[in-house]
SERO-4910 file (N, C-alpha, C, O; in steps of 0.05 Angstrom, whole numbers):
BEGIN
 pado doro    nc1    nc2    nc3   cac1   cac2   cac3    cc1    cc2    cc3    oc1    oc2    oc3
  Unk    A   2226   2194   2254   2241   2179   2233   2236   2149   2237   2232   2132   2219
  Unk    A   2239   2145   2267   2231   2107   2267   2206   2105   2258   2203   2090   2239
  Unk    A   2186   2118   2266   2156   2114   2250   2148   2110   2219   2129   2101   2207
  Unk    A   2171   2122   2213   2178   2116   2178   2180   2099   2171   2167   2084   2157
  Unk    A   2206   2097   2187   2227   2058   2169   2196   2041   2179   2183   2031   2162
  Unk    A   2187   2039   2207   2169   2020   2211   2137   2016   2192   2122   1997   2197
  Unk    A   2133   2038   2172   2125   2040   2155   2129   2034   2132   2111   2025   2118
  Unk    A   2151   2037   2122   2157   2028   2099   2168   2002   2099   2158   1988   2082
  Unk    A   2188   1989   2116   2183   1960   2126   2156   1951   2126   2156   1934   2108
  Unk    A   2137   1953   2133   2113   1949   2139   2103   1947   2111   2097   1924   2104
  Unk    A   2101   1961   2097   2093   1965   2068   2107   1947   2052   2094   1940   2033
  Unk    A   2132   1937   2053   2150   1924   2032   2133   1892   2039   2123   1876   2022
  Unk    A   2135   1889   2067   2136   1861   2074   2102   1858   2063   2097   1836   2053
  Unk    A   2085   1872   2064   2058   1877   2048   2061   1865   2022   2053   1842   2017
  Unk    A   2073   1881   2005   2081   1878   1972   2083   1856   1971   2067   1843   1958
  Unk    A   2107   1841   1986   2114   1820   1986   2098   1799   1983   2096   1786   1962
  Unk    A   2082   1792   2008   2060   1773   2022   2043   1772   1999   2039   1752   1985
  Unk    A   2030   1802   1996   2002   1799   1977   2005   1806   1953   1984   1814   1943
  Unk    A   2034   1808   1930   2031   1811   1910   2052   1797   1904   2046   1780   1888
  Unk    A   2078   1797   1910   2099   1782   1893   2096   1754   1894   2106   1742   1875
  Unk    A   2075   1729   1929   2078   1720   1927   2052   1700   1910   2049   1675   1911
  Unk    A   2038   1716   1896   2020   1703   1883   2022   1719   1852   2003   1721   1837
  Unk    A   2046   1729   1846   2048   1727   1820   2048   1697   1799   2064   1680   1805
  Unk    A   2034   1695   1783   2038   1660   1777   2064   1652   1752   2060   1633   1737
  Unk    A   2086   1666   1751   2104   1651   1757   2126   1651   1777   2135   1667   1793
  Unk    A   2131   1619   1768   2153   1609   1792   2173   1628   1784   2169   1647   1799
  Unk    A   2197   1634   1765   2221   1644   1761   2214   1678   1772   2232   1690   1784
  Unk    A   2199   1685   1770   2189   1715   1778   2196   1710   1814   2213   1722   1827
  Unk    A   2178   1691   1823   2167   1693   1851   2200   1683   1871   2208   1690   1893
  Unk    A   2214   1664   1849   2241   1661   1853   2258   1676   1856   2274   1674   1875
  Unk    A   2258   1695   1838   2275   1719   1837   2281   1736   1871   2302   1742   1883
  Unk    A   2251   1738   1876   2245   1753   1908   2257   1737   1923   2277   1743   1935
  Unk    A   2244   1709   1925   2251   1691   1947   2273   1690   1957   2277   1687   1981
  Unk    A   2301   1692   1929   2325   1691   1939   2338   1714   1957   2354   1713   1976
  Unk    A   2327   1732   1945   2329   1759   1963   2314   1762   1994   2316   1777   2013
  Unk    A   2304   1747   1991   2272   1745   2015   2291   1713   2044   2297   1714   2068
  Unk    A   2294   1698   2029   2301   1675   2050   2335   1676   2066   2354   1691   2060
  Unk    A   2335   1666   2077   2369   1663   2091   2380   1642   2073   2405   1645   2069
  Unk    A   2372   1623   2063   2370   1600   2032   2360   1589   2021   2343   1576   2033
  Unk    A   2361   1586   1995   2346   1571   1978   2356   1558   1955   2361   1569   1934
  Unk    A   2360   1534   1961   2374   1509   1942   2352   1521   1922   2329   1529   1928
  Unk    A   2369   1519   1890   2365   1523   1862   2338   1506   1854   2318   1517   1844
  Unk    A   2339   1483   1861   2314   1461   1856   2287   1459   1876   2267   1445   1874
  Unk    A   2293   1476   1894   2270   1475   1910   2249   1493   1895   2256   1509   1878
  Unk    A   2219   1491   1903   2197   1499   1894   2178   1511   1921   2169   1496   1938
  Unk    A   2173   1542   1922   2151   1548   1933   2122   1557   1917   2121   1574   1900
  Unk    A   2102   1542   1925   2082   1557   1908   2071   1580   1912   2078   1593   1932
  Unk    A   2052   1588   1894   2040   1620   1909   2027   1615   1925   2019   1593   1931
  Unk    A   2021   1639   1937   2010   1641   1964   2022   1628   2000   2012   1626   2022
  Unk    A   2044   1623   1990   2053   1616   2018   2062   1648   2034   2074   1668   2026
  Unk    A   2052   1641   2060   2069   1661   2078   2084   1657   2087   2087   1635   2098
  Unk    A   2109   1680   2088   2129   1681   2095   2142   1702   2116   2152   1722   2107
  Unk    A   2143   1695   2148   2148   1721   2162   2182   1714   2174   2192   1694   2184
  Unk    A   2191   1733   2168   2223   1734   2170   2238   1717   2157   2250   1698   2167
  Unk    A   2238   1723   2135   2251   1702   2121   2277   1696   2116   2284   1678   2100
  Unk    A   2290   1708   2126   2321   1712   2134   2323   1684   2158   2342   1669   2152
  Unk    A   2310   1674   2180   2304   1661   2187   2300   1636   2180   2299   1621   2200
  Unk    A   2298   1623   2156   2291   1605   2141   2300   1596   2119   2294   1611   2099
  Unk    A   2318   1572   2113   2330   1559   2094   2317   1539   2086   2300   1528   2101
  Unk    A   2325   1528   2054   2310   1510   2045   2322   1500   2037   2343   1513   2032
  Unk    A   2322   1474   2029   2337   1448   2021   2335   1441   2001   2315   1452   1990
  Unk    A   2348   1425   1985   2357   1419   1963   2327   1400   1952   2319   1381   1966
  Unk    A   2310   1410   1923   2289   1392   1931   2259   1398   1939   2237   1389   1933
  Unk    A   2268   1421   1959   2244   1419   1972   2216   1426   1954   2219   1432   1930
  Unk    A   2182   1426   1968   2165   1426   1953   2155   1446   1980   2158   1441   2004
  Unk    A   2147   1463   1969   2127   1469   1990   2097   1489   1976   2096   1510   1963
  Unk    A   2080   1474   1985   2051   1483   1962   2041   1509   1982   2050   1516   2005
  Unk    A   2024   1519   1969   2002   1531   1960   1995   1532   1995   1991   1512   2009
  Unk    A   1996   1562   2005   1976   1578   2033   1989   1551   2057   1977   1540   2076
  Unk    A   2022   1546   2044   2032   1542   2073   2041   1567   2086   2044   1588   2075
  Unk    A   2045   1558   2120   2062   1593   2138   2079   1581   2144   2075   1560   2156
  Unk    A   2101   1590   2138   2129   1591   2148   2140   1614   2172   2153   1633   2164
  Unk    A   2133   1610   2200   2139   1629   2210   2164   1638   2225   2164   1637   2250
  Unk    A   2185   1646   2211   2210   1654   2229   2218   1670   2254   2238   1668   2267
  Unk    A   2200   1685   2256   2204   1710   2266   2217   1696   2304   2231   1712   2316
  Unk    A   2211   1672   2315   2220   1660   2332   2250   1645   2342   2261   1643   2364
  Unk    A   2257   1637   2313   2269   1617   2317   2279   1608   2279   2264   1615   2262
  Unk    A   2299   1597   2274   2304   1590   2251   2287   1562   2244   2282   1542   2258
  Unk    A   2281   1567   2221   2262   1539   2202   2276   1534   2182   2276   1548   2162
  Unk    A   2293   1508   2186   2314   1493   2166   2299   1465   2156   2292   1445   2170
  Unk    A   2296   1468   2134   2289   1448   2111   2316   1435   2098   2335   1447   2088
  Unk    A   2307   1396   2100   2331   1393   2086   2322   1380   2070   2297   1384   2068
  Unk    A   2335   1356   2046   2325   1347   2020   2300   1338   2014   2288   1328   2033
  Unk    A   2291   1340   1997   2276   1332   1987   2248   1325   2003   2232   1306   2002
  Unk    A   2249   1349   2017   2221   1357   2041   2202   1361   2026   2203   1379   2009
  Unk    A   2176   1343   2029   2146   1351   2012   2136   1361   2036   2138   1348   2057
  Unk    A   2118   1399   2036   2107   1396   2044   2075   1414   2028   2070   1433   2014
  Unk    A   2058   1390   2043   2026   1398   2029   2015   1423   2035   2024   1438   2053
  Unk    A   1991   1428   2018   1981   1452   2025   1968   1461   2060   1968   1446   2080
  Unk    A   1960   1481   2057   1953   1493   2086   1972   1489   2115   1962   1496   2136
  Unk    A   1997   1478   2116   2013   1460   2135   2023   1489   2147   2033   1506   2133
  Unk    A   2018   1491   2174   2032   1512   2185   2063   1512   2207   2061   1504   2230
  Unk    A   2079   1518   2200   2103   1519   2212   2113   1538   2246   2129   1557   2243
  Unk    A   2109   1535   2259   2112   1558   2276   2138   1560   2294   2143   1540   2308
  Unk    A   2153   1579   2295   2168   1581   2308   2172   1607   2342   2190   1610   2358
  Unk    A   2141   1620   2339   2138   1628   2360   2105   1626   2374   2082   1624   2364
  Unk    A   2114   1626   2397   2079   1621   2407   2087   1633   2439   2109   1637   2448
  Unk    A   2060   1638   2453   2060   1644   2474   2065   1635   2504   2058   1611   2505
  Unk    A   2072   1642   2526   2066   1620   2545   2041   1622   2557   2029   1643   2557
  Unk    A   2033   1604   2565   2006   1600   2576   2006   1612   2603   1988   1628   2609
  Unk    A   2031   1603   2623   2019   1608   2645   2043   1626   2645   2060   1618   2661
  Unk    A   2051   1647   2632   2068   1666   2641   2036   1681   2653   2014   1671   2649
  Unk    A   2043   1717   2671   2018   1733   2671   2019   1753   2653   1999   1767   2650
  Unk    A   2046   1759   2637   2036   1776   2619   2041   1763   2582   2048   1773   2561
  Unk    A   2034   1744   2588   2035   1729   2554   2049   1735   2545   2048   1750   2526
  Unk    A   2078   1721   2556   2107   1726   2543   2102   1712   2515   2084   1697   2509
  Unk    A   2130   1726   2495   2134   1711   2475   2144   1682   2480   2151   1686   2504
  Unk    A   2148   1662   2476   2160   1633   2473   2176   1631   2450   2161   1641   2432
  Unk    A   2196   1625   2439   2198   1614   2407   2220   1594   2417   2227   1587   2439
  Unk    A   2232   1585   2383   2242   1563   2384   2245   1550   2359   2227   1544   2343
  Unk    A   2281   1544   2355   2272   1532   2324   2259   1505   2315   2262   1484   2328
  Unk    A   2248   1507   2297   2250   1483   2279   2264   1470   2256   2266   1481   2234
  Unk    A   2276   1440   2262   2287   1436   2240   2277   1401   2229   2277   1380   2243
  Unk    A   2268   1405   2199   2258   1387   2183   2283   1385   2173   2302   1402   2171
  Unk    A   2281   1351   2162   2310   1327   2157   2304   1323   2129   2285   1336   2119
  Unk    A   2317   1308   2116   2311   1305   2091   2300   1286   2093   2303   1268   2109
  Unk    A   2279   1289   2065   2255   1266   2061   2232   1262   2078   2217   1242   2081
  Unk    A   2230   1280   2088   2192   1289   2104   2184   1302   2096   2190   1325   2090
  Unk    A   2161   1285   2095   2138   1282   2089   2107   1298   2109   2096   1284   2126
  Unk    A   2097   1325   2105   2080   1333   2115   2062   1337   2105   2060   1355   2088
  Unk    A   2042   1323   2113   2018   1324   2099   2000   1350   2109   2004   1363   2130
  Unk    A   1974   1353   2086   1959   1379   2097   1948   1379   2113   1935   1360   2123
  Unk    A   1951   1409   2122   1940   1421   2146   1939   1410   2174   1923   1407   2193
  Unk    A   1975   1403   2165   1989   1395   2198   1997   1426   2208   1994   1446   2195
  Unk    A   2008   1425   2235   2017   1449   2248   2037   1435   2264   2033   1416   2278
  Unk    A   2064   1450   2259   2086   1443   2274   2094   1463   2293   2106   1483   2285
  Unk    A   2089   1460   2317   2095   1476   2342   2130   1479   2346   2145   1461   2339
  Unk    A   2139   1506   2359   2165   1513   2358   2181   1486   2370   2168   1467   2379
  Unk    A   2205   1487   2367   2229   1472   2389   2218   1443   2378   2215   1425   2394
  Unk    A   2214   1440   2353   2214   1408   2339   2235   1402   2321   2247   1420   2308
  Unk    A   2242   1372   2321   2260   1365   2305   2239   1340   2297   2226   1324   2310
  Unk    A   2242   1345   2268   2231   1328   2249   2247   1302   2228   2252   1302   2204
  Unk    A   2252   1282   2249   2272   1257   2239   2271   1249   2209   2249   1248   2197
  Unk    A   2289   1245   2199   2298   1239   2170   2280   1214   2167   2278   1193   2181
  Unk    A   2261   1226   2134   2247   1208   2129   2215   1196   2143   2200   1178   2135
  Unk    A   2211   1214   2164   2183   1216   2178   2159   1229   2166   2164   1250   2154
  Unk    A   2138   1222   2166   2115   1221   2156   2097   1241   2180   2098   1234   2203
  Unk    A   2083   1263   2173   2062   1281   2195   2038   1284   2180   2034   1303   2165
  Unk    A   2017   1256   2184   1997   1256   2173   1973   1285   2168   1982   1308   2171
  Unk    A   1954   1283   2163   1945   1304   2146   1927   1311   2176   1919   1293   2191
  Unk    A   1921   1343   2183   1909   1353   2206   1924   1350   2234   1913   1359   2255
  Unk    A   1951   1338   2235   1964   1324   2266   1983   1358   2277   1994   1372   2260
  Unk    A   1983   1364   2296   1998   1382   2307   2017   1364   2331   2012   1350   2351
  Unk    A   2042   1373   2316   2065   1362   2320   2081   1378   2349   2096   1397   2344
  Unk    A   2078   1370   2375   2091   1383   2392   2115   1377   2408   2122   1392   2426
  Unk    A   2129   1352   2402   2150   1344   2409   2172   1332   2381   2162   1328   2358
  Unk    A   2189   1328   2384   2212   1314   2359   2197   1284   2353   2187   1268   2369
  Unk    A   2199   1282   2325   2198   1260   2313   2217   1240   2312   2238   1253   2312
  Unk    A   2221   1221   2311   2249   1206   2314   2242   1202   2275   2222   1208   2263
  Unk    A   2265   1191   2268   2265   1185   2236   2243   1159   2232   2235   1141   2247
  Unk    A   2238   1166   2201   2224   1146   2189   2196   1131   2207   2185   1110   2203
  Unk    A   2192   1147   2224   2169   1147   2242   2139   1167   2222   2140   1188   2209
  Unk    A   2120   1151   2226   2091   1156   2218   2068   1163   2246   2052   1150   2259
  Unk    A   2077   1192   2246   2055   1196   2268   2019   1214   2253   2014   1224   2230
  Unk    A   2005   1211   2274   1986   1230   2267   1972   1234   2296   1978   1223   2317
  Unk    A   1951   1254   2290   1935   1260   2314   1941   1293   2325   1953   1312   2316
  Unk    A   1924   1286   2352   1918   1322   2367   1933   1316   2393   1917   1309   2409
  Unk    A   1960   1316   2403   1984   1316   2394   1988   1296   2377   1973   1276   2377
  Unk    A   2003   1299   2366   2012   1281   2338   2025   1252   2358   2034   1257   2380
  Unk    A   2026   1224   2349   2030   1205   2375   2037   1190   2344   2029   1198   2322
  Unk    A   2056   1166   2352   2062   1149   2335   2048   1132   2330   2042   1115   2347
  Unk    A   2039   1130   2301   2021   1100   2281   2033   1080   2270   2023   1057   2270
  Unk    A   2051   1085   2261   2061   1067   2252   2095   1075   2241   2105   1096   2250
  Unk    A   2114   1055   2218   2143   1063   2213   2144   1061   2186   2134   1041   2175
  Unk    A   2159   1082   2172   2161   1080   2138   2182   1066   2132   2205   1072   2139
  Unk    A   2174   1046   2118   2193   1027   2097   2198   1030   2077   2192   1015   2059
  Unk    A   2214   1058   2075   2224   1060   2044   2256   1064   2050   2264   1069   2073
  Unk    A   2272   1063   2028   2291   1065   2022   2310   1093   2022   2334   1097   2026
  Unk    A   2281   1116   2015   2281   1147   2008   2304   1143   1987   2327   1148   1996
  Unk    A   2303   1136   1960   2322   1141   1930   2319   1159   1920   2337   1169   1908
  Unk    A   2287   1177   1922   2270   1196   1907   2283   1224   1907   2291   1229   1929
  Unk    A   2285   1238   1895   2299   1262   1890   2277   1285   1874   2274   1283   1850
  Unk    A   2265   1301   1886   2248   1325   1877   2259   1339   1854   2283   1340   1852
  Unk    A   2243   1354   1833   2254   1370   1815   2230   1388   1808   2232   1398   1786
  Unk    A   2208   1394   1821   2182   1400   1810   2193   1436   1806   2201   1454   1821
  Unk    A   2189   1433   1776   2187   1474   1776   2175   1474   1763   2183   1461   1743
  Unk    A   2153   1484   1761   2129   1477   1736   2123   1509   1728   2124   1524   1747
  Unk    A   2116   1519   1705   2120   1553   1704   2107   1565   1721   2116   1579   1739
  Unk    A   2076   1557   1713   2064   1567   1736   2050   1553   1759   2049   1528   1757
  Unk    A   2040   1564   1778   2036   1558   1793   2040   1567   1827   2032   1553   1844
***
Protein backbone atom coordinates (compact mmCIF):
# COMPACT_ATOMS: atom_id res chain seq x y z
CA UNK A 1 0.00 0.00 0.00
CA UNK A 2 2.95 2.58 0.77
CA UNK A 3 4.32 1.71 -2.73
CA UNK A 4 1.09 3.13 -4.05
CA UNK A 5 0.60 6.50 -2.27
CA UNK A 6 4.50 6.85 -3.23
CA UNK A 7 3.33 6.40 -6.72
CA UNK A 8 0.66 8.30 -7.08
CA UNK A 9 2.32 11.23 -5.08
CA UNK A 10 4.97 10.69 -7.47
CA UNK A 11 2.68 11.00 -10.46
CA UNK A 12 0.61 14.15 -9.18
CA UNK A 13 3.83 16.11 -8.38
CA UNK A 14 4.73 14.95 -12.30
CA UNK A 15 1.37 16.51 -13.64
CA UNK A 16 2.11 19.28 -11.79
CA UNK A 17 5.89 20.17 -12.79
CA UNK A 18 5.38 19.15 -16.53
CA UNK A 19 1.92 20.10 -17.38
CA UNK A 20 -0.01 22.46 -15.14
CA UNK A 21 3.10 24.44 -14.82
CA UNK A 22 3.50 25.34 -18.44
CA UNK A 23 -0.06 25.68 -19.27
CA UNK A 24 0.09 29.37 -20.80
CA UNK A 25 -2.32 30.88 -18.76
CA UNK A 26 -1.50 32.72 -15.68
CA UNK A 27 -5.29 32.42 -13.96
CA UNK A 28 -5.23 28.54 -14.84
CA UNK A 29 -1.54 28.00 -13.49
CA UNK A 30 -2.90 30.25 -10.41
CA UNK A 31 -5.62 28.28 -9.65
CA UNK A 32 -2.93 25.15 -8.80
CA UNK A 33 -0.41 27.34 -7.24
CA UNK A 34 -2.75 28.30 -4.55
CA UNK A 35 -3.43 24.84 -3.82
CA UNK A 36 0.30 23.96 -4.48
CA UNK A 37 2.23 26.83 -2.15
CA UNK A 38 2.03 27.39 1.83
CA UNK A 39 1.20 31.31 0.22
CA UNK A 40 0.55 33.28 -2.31
CA UNK A 41 -0.24 37.07 -2.15
CA UNK A 42 -3.12 37.76 -4.93
CA UNK A 43 -0.67 40.09 -7.06
CA UNK A 44 2.23 38.03 -7.18
CA UNK A 45 3.20 36.39 -10.65
CA UNK A 46 4.87 32.95 -11.39
CA UNK A 47 5.69 32.22 -14.91
CA UNK A 48 5.61 28.91 -16.70
CA UNK A 49 7.98 26.61 -16.28
CA UNK A 50 9.23 27.28 -12.92
CA UNK A 51 10.02 24.36 -10.54
CA UNK A 52 8.54 23.83 -7.66
CA UNK A 53 9.57 21.06 -4.97
CA UNK A 54 7.51 21.13 -1.77
CA UNK A 55 5.61 23.75 -2.05
CA UNK A 56 3.89 23.89 1.12
CA UNK A 57 7.34 25.06 2.10
CA UNK A 58 7.23 28.29 0.30
CA UNK A 59 5.42 31.61 0.56
CA UNK A 60 5.22 34.51 -1.61
CA UNK A 61 4.91 38.02 -1.13
CA UNK A 62 2.85 40.59 -2.05
CA UNK A 63 4.17 41.62 -5.64
CA UNK A 64 6.33 39.20 -6.30
CA UNK A 65 7.69 38.33 -10.02
CA UNK A 66 9.20 35.27 -10.51
CA UNK A 67 10.06 34.32 -14.39
CA UNK A 68 10.35 31.59 -16.52
CA UNK A 69 12.74 27.91 -15.46
CA UNK A 70 13.34 29.43 -11.94
CA UNK A 71 13.75 26.32 -8.92
CA UNK A 72 12.31 26.97 -5.93
CA UNK A 73 13.44 24.29 -3.73
CA UNK A 74 11.61 23.59 -0.36
CA UNK A 75 11.97 20.33 0.39
CA UNK A 76 14.90 21.61 3.13
CA UNK A 77 13.90 24.37 4.70
CA UNK A 78 11.12 27.15 4.15
CA UNK A 79 11.60 29.88 1.12
CA UNK A 80 9.79 33.18 2.20
CA UNK A 81 9.48 35.91 -0.38
CA UNK A 82 8.55 39.34 0.68
CA UNK A 83 7.30 42.52 -1.48
CA UNK A 84 7.78 43.23 -4.39
CA UNK A 85 10.73 40.53 -5.01
CA UNK A 86 11.95 40.49 -8.86
CA UNK A 87 13.23 37.41 -9.53
CA UNK A 88 14.91 36.68 -13.27
CA UNK A 89 14.89 33.80 -15.27
CA UNK A 90 17.04 30.57 -14.61
CA UNK A 91 17.80 31.84 -10.68
CA UNK A 92 17.94 28.83 -8.54
CA UNK A 93 16.82 28.81 -4.91
CA UNK A 94 18.04 26.03 -2.69
CA UNK A 95 17.13 25.05 0.46
CA UNK A 96 18.88 21.63 0.73
CA UNK A 97 22.37 20.49 -0.17
CA UNK A 98 24.79 18.04 1.02
CA UNK A 99 27.67 17.96 3.42
CA UNK A 100 30.87 17.63 2.01
CA UNK A 101 32.85 16.18 4.55
CA UNK A 102 30.14 14.17 6.30
CA UNK A 103 31.20 10.05 5.05
CA UNK A 104 27.94 9.22 4.16
CA UNK A 105 26.61 12.49 2.28
CA UNK A 106 24.27 13.64 4.82
CA UNK A 107 21.37 15.79 3.87
CA UNK A 108 22.22 19.69 4.99
CA UNK A 109 19.19 22.15 4.60
CA UNK A 110 18.18 25.36 5.71
CA UNK A 111 15.84 28.14 5.21
CA UNK A 112 15.84 30.93 3.05
CA UNK A 113 14.42 34.15 3.44
CA UNK A 114 14.18 37.04 0.68
CA UNK A 115 13.07 40.84 2.06
CA UNK A 116 11.11 43.01 0.20
CA UNK A 117 12.40 44.68 -2.87
CA UNK A 118 15.23 42.20 -4.16
CA UNK A 119 16.35 42.14 -6.77
CA UNK A 120 17.84 38.76 -8.41
CA UNK A 121 19.18 38.74 -11.33
CA UNK A 122 19.60 35.61 -13.85
CA UNK A 123 21.05 32.64 -13.19
CA UNK A 124 22.10 33.42 -9.64
CA UNK A 125 21.96 30.43 -7.15
CA UNK A 126 21.06 30.99 -3.57
CA UNK A 127 22.60 28.38 -1.23
CA UNK A 128 20.45 27.21 1.99
CA UNK A 129 20.62 29.22 5.52
CA UNK A 130 20.60 32.88 3.56
CA UNK A 131 18.97 35.94 4.44
CA UNK A 132 18.53 38.27 1.65
CA UNK A 133 18.50 42.14 3.16
CA UNK A 134 15.70 44.44 2.15
CA UNK A 135 16.27 46.05 -1.04
CA UNK A 136 19.66 44.07 -2.17
CA UNK A 137 20.64 43.50 -5.55
CA UNK A 138 22.30 39.49 -6.63
CA UNK A 139 23.84 40.29 -9.81
CA UNK A 140 23.32 38.02 -12.78
CA UNK A 141 25.43 34.31 -12.52
CA UNK A 142 26.69 35.19 -8.46
CA UNK A 143 26.02 32.20 -5.98
CA UNK A 144 25.03 33.62 -2.88
CA UNK A 145 26.43 31.68 0.26
CA UNK A 146 26.20 33.81 3.21
CA UNK A 147 23.29 36.79 4.25
CA UNK A 148 23.16 39.90 2.42
CA UNK A 149 22.90 42.89 4.60
CA UNK A 150 20.11 45.39 2.90
CA UNK A 151 20.35 47.53 -0.05
CA UNK A 152 23.79 45.92 -0.66
CA UNK A 153 24.91 45.10 -4.52
CA UNK A 154 26.89 41.99 -4.54
CA UNK A 155 28.05 39.67 -7.36
CA UNK A 156 30.55 36.90 -8.07
CA UNK A 157 31.67 32.99 -7.26
CA UNK A 158 30.87 33.50 -3.83
CA UNK A 159 28.86 36.40 -4.32
CA UNK A 160 31.24 39.42 -2.33
CA UNK A 161 30.06 42.99 -2.16
CA UNK A 162 30.27 45.72 -5.31
CA UNK A 163 28.83 48.17 -4.53
CA UNK A 164 25.20 49.98 -2.41
CA UNK A 165 21.67 50.70 -3.99
CA UNK A 166 20.41 54.24 -3.81
CA UNK A 167 16.97 54.01 -4.26
CA UNK A 168 14.19 54.92 -2.26
CA UNK A 169 12.27 51.32 -3.19
CA UNK A 170 8.45 53.43 -3.91
CA UNK A 171 7.92 50.77 -6.77
CA UNK A 172 5.10 48.36 -6.25
CA UNK A 173 4.76 45.20 -8.80
CA UNK A 174 1.44 44.30 -10.53
CA UNK A 175 2.64 42.23 -13.59
CA UNK A 176 -0.25 39.50 -14.54
CA UNK A 177 -0.13 39.44 -18.05
CA UNK A 178 -2.60 36.45 -19.55
CA UNK A 179 -0.16 34.63 -20.81
CA UNK A 180 2.84 33.71 -20.20
Amino acid sequence: MKSLLVVFFSFRNYLFQEWIMYIPFFFVRKFFLKRVLGQMDVRCFVAMGVDIRNGKNISLGEGSVINKKVLLDGRGGQIQLGKNVDIAQEVNIWTLSHDPHDDYYADKGGDVFIEDYVWIASRATILPRVRLGRGCVIAAGSVVTKDVPPMTIVAGVPARKIGQRGSQLKYTFNYQPWFR
